[in-house]
N, C-alpha and C positions, 0 to 999 in steps of 0.2 A: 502447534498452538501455544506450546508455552514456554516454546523459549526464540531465542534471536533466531532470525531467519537466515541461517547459512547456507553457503552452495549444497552441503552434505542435505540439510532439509528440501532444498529445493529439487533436488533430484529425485529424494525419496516419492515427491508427491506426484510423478510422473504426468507433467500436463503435456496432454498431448499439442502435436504440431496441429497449427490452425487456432488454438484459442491465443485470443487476442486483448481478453479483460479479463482480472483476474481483481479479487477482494478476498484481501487475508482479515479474517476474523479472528484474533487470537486472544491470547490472556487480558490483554489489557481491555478488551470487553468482559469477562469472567470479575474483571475487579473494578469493574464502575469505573474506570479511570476519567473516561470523557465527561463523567458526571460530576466530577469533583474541582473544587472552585481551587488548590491550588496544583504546579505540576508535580511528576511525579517521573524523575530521571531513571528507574526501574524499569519501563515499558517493554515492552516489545518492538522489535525492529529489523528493518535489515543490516546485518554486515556488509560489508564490501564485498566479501567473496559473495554473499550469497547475493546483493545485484549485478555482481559479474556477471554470475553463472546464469541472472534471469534474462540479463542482456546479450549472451553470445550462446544460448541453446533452446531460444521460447521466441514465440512469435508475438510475444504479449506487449501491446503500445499501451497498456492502461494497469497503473497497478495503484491500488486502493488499500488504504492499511486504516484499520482503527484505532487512531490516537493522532495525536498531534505532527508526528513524523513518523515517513516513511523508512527513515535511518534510525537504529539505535544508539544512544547518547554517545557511547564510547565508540560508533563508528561516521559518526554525524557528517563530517563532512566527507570522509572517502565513500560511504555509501551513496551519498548525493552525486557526487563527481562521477563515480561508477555509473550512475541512472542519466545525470545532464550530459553525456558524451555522446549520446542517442537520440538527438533530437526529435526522435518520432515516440518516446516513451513519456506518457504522459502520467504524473504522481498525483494520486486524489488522495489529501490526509483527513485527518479528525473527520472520519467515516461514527455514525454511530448504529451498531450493527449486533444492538442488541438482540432483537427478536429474530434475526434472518440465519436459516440453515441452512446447511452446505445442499448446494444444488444447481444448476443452472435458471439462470434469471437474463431476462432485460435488464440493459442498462442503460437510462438517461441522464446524463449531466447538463445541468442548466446553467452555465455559468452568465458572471454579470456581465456585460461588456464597458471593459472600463479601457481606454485608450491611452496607449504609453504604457500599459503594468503588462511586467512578466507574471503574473500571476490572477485571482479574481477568488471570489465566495463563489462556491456555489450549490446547486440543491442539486444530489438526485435520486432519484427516484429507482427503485428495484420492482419487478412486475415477473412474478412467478409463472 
């Protein structure tokens, strides 16, 4: 939770084979980041190594971070490049996931449908 998402953390947190969506809740919810009107290159993130490691030993297509990127600043584009080389892994960012505790939950994403974008807004929704 409160520091960059490396392969070393990602191991430790033993997700088992079979989960498929996963949403890191970490410091940068602890510090209002999503709340605050300018950014803040300090965040939490994933490294490279540690989307490797989520990409070649996890079954997970869905990964959800709270804050504006899925990558941390100093690893911004290798973390990316690590996750876009999987085309079946899909990145949900600026999660705001203040009140939600670790647990298993539903998960719906509503995204826009906008024609020609690699990307879209979207809502979702968590259901305990």
């Amino acid at each position: 939770r409160h520091t960059n998402i490396t392969a070393e953390s990602m191991k430790s947190l033993n997700i088992p084979k079979g989960v498929r969506r996963v949403l890191f809740r970490t410091l940068n919810t602890d510090r209002g980041l999503m709340w605050k009107a300018a950014g803040d290159m300090s965040y939490v993130g994933f490294t490279e190594d540690g989307a490797q490691w989520l990409v070649d030993n996890t079954d997970i297509k869905l990964v959800g971070i709270d804050y504006i990127s899925v990558a941390a600043f100093d690893h911004l584009i290798s973390a990316h490049v690590a996750f876009f080389k999987n085309a079946d892994i899909i990145l949900v960012e600026a999660l705001k996931l203040d009140n939600v505790k670790t647990g298993l939950y539903m998960l719906h994403c509503l995204p826009l449908r906008l024609v020609g974008s690699e990307g879209s807004p979207i809502r979702c929704i968590l259901i305990k």
